[in-house]
N, C-alpha and C positions, 0 to 999 in steps of 0.2 A: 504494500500500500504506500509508504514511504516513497517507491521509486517512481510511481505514475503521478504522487505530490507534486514531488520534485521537477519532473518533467512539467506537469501541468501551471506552474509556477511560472515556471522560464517560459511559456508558450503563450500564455498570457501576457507577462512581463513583453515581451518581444512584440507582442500586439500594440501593445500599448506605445510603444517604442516608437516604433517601425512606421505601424501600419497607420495609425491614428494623426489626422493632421489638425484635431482640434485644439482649439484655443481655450483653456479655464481659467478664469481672474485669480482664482483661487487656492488654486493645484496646478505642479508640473509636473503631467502627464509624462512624460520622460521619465523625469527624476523616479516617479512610481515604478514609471515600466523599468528601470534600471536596478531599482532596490528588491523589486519579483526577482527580475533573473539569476540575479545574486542570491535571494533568499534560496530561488530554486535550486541552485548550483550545491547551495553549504546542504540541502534537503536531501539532494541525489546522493553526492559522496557520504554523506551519515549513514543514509539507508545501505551502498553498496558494502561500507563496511562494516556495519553488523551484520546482512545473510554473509557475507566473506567470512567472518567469525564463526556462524552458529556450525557452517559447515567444516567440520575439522577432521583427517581421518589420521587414525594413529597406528602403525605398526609397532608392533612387541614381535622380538627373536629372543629365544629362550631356549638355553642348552641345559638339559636337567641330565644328571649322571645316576644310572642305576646298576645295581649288582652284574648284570651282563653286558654292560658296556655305554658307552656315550648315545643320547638322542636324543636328535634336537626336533625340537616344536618353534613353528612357525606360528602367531596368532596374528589377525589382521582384526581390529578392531575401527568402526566407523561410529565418530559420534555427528548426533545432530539432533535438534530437537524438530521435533514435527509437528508441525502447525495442525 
């Protein structure tokens, strides 16, 4: 949800920017559109780097020694939480 914010932020922002050639006594429209895009930008990279996070996979190698000789165990462990 985070990433389509973010996007939808700057997409706006960019609207406003860009596309919009009105005059407000009040507000500049620019100025707005510029501080969306930026918000959207800081919105996107947040979001990318926490799913970057949740998805983490962890290998474990692990040589255990028993009375008949050396063997080894390979575990591949994947964490992640699931929505």
């Amino acid at each position: 949800m985070g990433i389509g914010t973010g996007i939808f932020l700057f997409v706006v922002g960019a609207i406003l920017t860009f596309a919009l050639n009105i005059q407000v006594t009040w507000i500049n429209l620019d100025l707005v559109g510029y501080l969306l895009m930026g918000a959207g930008v800081v919105v996107f990279l947040i979001s990318i780097i926490l799913v970057a996070r949740k998805r983490q996979t962890v290998s474990t190698t692990r040589t255990a020694v028993d009375p008949t000789g050396t063997e080894k165990v390979t575990e591949k462990e994947t964490r992640g939480d699931v929505l």
